[in-house]
C-alpha positions, -999 to 999 in steps of 0.1 A, spaced: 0 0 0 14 36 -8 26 54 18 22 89 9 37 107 44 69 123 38 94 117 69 132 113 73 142 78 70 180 85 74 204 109 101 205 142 99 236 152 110 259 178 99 282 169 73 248 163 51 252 170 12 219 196 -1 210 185 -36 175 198 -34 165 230 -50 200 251 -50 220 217 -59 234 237 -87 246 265 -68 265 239 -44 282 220 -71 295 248 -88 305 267 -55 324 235 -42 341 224 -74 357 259 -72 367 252 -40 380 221 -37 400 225 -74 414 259 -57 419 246 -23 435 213 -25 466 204 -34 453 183 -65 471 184 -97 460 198 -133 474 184 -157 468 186 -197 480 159 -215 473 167 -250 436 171 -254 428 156 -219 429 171 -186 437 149 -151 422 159 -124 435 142 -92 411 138 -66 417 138 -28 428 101 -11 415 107 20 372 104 27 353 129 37 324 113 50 284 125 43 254 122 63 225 109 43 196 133 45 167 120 27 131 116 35 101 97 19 77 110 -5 56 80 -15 63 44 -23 46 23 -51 47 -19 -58 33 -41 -31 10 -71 -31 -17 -54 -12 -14 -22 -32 -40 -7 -65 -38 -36 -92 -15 -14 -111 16 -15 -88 13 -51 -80 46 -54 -107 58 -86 -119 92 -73 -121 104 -32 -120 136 -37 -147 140 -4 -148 126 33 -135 137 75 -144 119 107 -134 114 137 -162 119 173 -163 82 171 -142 95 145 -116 69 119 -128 85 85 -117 81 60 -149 84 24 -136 91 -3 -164 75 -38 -158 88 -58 -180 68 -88 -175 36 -65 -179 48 -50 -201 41 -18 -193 58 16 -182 36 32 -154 35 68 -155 33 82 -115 29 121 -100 41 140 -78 21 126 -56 24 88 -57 -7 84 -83 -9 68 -114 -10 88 -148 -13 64 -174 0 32 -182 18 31 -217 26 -4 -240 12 -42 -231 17 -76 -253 9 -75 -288 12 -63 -327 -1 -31 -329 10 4 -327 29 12 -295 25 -25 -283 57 -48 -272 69 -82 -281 106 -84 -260 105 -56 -248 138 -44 -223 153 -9 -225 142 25 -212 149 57 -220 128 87 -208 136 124 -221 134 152 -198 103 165 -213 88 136 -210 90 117 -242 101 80 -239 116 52 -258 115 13 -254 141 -11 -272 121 -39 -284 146 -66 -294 114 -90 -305 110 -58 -333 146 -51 -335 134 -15 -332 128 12 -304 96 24 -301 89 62 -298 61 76 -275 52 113 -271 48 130 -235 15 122 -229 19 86 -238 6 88 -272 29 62 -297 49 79 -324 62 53 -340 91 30 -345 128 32 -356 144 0 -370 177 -11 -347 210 -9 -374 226 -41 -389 213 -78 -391 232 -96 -369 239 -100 -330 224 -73 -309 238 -69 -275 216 -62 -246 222 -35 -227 208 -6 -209 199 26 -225 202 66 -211 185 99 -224 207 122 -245 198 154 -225 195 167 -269 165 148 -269 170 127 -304 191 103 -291 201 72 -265 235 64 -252 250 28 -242 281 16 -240 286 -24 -259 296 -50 -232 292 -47 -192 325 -77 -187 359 -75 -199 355 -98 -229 362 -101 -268 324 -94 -284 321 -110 -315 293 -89 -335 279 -103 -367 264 -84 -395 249 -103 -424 272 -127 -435 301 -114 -415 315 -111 -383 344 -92 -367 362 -93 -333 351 -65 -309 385 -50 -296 370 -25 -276 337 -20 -259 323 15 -277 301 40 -260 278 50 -283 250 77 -293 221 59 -310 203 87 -330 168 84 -334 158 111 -362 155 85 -394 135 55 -401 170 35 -389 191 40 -360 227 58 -367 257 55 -344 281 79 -335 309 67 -315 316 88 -280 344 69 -269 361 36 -269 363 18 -238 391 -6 -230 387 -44 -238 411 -63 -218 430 -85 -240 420 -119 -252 401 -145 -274 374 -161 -259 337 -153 -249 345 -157 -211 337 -135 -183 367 -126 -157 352 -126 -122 367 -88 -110 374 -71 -140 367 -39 -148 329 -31 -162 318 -6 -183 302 19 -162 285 45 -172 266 81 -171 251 110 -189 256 144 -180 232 175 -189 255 193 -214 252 157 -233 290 145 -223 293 110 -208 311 101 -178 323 62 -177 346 37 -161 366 14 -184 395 2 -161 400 -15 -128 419 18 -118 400 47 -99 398 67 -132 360 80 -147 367 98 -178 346 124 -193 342 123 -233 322 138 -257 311 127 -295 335 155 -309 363 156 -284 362 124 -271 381 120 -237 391 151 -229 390 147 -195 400 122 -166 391 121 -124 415 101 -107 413 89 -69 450 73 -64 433 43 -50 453 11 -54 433 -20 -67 444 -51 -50 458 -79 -68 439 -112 -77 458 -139 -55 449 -176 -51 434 -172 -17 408 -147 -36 400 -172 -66 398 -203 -41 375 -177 -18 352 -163 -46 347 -202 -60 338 -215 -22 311 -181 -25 298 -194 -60 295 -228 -50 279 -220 -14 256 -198 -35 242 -224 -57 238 -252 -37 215 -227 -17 197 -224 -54 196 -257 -66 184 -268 -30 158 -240 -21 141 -236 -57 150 -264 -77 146 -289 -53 179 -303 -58 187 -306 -94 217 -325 -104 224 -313 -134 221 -280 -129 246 -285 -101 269 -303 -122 269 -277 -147 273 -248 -126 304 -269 -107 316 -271 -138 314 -232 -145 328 -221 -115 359 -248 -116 369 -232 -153 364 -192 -137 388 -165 -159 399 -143 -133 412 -108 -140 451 -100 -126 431 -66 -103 402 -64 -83 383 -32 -102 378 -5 -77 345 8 -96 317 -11 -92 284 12 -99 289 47 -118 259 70 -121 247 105 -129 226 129 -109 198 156 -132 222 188 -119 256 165 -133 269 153 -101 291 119 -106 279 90 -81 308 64 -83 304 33 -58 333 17 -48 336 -22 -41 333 -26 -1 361 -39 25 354 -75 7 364 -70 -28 335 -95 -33 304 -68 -25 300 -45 -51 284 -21 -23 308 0 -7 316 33 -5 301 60 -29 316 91 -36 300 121 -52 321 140 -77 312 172 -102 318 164 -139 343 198 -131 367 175 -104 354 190 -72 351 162 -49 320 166 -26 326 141 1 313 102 3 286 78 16 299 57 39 291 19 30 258 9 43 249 43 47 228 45 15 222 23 -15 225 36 -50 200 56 -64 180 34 -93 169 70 -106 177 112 -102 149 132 -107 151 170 -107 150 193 -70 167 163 -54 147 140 -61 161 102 -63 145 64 -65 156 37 -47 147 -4 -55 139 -27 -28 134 -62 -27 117 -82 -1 119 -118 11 93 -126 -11 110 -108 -41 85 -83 -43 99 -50 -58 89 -16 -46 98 18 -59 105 43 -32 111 79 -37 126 100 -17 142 138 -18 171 153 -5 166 177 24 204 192 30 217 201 61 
């Protein structure tokens, strides 16, 4: 059932960050600061700048408190989700929720209401057959990648279906996730989430992926066209094999239409641009720690603990799903560093959220550290303190996902209230 009371659900103390209303004023005024202040170095390298970024934390108080919540079993019919894949606020800070086993994208106010529902199964105009990616413009217009179409459907900002513009090429299409190009005729992604060799067909042919591209999907014509932002690093190699630590491809959108992404298991997010490309580079000097035995033998016992809690709590035992998976985890490609970088993030004003991996270099929830797209490091989230935001909204407002024992997903929104 929504709960539609606003109250603090975190401390208040007095190292709080204020991204509400005046975020922008703060960002700007502390990036000046802290690039005049500190004893960081600038230095150009060619086209790029480095920025080096403090070593030492300074830590944050949350300070967030509830709006509303939507998605429970004894909720309206309409947030009783089968599964929230995805969520983002526009310009208005309406909350649009993606079920994708509805499928449908429910449009919510201000205040915690529904405003429409937009898709559903089927052939006809603005209806899904796979859906999977969302992508919702700040003025409200949205757009669903529908691999069952090999297209992305267009929808206006009432809801009302446009129409449909064919995906490029006729071979493999990676899945991915898809963010807004602040221009509003375009989606950004970024090919491959592991470090491995992508082999992408096209027609009759196929080539080996050597890097894992950011891209800018343009959405103006009858067929998608790319424009390459960057190329992100592909660690070297042959085979279609995930390595258990390596370094993901994280990766943001910021207003003026630059991205900010992670390619490396270094503490580096670079900022790069269609026509510049990187031009610039945040560095923490934050070590990554080697991949030793003990941590291969430790994260194997994790995988193996792990499903033998699967195959014995859902499947009911299942032989050959555990010899399969024992077989999996025995043949594990392991990267040489533990990536620092684990979750990477945008906030509407620009602000860089970059989570860090935790004290066990297994959880991918530690630390998170808010950084402007200038270099001005604004302090950090201790681990535990508060999860990363599914969604930024604008006047500070954010989305968290939670999960229950049951599995039952709800959408809670929150806004920041500063100190």
């Amino acid at each position: 059932m929504k709960n539609r009371a606003s109250h603090p659900v975190a401390g208040t103390g007095s190292g709080g960050l204020a991204l509400a209303a005046s975020v922008s004023l703060l960002l700007s005024s502390v990036a000046g600061a802290v690039i005049a202040g500190c004893p960081c170095a600038t230095t150009a390298l060619t086209a790029q700048q480095v920025i080096r970024l403090p070593a030492e934390d300074r830590w944050l108080e949350p300070e967030f408190e509830e709006v509303y919540r939507v998605g429970s079993l004894s909720g309206a019919d309409w947030e009783q989700f089968g599964n929230v894949h995805r969520v983002a606020f526009d310009g208005a800070g309406q909350l649009y929720v993606f079920d994708n086993l509805a499928p449908r994208v429910f449009v919510v106010g201000q205040d915690g209401e529904l405003r429409r529902t937009v898709g559903g199964w089927g052939d006809g105009p603005g209806e899904f057959r796979d859906a999977h990616g969302l992508a919702v413009m700040r003025d409200g217009r949205m757009v669903i990648a529908d691999m069952g179409y090999r297209a992305y459907h267009l929808f206006s900002a009432d809801g009302g279906y446009e129409r449909r513009v064919r995906m490029s090429g006729s071979g493999l299409l990676v899945l991915t996730n898809y963010l807004p190009d602040p221009g509003g005729q375009a989606i950004i992604s970024a090919v491959g989430y592991e470090p491995m060799v992508l082999v992408v067909q096209s027609g009759t042919e196929s080539r080996v992926q050597r890097s894992r591209p950011v891209e800018r999907l343009v959405l103006t014509g009858d067929e998608v066209t790319t424009d390459t932002v960057a190329e992100g690093w592909l660690p070297p190699g042959g085979e279609l094999q995930e390595r258990v630590f390596g370094p993901r491809i994280l990766l943001g959108v910021l207003p003026d239409g630059s991205v900010a992404f992670s390619d490396s298991s270094a503490y580096a997010i670079k900022i790069a641009s269609a026509d510049a490309g990187v031009w610039r580079i945040l560095k923490r000097p934050l070590q990554p720690i080697p991949v030793t035995s003990r941590l291969m033998d430790a994260e194997r016992d994790r995988q193996r603990e792990r499903v033998a809690v699967v195959a014995e709590q859902i499947l009911g035992g299942a032989e050959s799903f555990l010899a399969s998976e024992r077989m999996r985890i025995a043949n594990l490609e392991f990267s040489e560093e533990v990536s620092i970088l684990r979750h990477l993030r945008t906030g509407w004003d620009g602000e860089i959220w970059a989570q860090r991996h935790g004290a066990d270099p297994f959880d991918d929830n530690g630390p998170i550290d808010l950084i402007t797209m200038d270099g001005g490091y604004l302090g950090s989230y201790r681990a535990g303190a508060l999860e990363m935001p599914a969604a930024f909204g604008p006047d500070g407002v954010v989305a968290f996902v939670e999960e229950d024992e049951l599995g039952v997903r709800t959408v809670v929104v929150k806004r920041a209230t500063g100190s």
